[in-house]
C-alpha positions as CSV (number, residue, x, y, z in Angstrom):
1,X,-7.1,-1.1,13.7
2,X,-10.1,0.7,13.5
3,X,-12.2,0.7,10.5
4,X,-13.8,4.0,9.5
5,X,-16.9,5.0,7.8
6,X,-16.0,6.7,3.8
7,X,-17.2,10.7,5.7
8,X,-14.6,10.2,8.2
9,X,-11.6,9.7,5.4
10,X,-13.3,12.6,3.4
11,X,-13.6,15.2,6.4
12,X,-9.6,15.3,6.5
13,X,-8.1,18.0,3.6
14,X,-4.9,16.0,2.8
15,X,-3.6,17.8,0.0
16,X,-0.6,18.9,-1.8
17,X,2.2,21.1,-1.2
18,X,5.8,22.0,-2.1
19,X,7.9,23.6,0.4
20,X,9.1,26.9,-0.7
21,X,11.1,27.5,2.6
22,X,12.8,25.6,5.3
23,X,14.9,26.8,8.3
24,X,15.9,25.4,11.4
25,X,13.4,26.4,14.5
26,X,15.3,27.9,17.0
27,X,12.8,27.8,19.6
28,X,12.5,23.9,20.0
29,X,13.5,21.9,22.5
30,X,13.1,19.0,19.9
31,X,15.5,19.4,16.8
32,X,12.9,20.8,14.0
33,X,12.3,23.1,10.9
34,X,9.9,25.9,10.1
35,X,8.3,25.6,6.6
36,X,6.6,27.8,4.2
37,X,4.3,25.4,2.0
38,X,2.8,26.5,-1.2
39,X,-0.6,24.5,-1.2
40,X,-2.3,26.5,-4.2
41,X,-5.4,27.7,-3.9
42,X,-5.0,28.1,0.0
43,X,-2.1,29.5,-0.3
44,X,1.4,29.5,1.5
45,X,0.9,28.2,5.0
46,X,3.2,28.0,7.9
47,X,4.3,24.4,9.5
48,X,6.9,23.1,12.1
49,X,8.1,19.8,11.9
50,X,10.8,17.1,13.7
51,X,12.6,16.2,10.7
52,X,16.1,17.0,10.9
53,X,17.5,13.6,10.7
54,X,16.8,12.8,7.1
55,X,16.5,16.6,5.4
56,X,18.7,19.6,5.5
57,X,16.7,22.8,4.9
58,X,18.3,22.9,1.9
59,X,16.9,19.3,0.9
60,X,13.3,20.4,1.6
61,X,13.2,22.9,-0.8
62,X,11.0,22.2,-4.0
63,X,10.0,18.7,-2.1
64,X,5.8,18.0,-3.2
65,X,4.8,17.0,0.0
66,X,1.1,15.9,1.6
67,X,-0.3,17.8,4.0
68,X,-3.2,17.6,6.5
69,X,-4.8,21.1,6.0
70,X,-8.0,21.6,8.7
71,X,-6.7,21.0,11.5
72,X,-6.8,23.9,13.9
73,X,-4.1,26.1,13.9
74,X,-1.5,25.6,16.8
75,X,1.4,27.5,18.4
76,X,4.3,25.1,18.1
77,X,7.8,26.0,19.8
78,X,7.1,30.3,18.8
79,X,5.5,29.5,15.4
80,X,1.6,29.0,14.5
81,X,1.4,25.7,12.9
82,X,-0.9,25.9,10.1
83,X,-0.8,22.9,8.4
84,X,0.7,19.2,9.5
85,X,3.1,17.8,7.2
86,X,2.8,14.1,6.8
87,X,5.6,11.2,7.1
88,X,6.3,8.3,8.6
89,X,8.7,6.7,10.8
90,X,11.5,4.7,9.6
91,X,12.9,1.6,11.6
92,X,14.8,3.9,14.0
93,X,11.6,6.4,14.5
94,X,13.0,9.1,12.6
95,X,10.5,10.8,9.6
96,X,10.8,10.4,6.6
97,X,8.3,12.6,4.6
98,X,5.4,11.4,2.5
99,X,6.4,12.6,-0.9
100,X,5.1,12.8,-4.3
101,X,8.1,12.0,-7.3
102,X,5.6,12.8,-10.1
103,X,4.3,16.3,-10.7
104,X,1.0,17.3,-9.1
105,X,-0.6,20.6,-8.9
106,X,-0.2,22.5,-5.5
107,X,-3.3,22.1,-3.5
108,X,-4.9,19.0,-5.4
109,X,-6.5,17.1,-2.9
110,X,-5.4,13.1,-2.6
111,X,-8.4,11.0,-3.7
């Protein structure tokens, strides 16, 4: 593992968003889903992500999720990738999503 100084934690924007829309992407070559996520104050932002063995686009919806927000934008499978949803893998190395089960506002920043 490598140890970090404090700045390097605080130059990544993880924040929080719910996802407002989910769909299948049917440009991948991996299984995956295009989401909508409302992060607040930087508004709705665009995101694709490989998690289609746990969630149905249905389940997504509502979900408060965490999200790494400046990174630079990238064209994944015919969408721009805005954002990076966070999760990690289970034993079988399938995501499961970083989630929040109590209520936080949309773009708070984790601290």
């Amino acid at each position: 593992m490598q140890v970090i100084e404090w700045d390097d934690f605080t130059k990544v924007e993880l924040r929080v968003g719910t996802i407002i829309r989910a769909e299948i992407n049917n440009k991948a070559r991996n299984p995956a889903y295009v989401m909508d996520v409302d992060l607040g104050e930087l508004g709705i932002k665009r995101s694709s992500a490989q998690i289609t063995v746990h969630y149905t686009p249905e389940d997504l919806i509502g979900k408060r999720i965490l999200c790494v927000c400046n990174f630079e934008i990238k064209r994944i499978a015919g969408i721009k990738s805005e954002v990076l949803i966070t999760g990690a893998p289970d034993e079988t190395g399938a995501i499961v999503l970083a989630e929040f089960n109590l209520p936080v506002p949309n773009g708070s920043r984790l601290a």
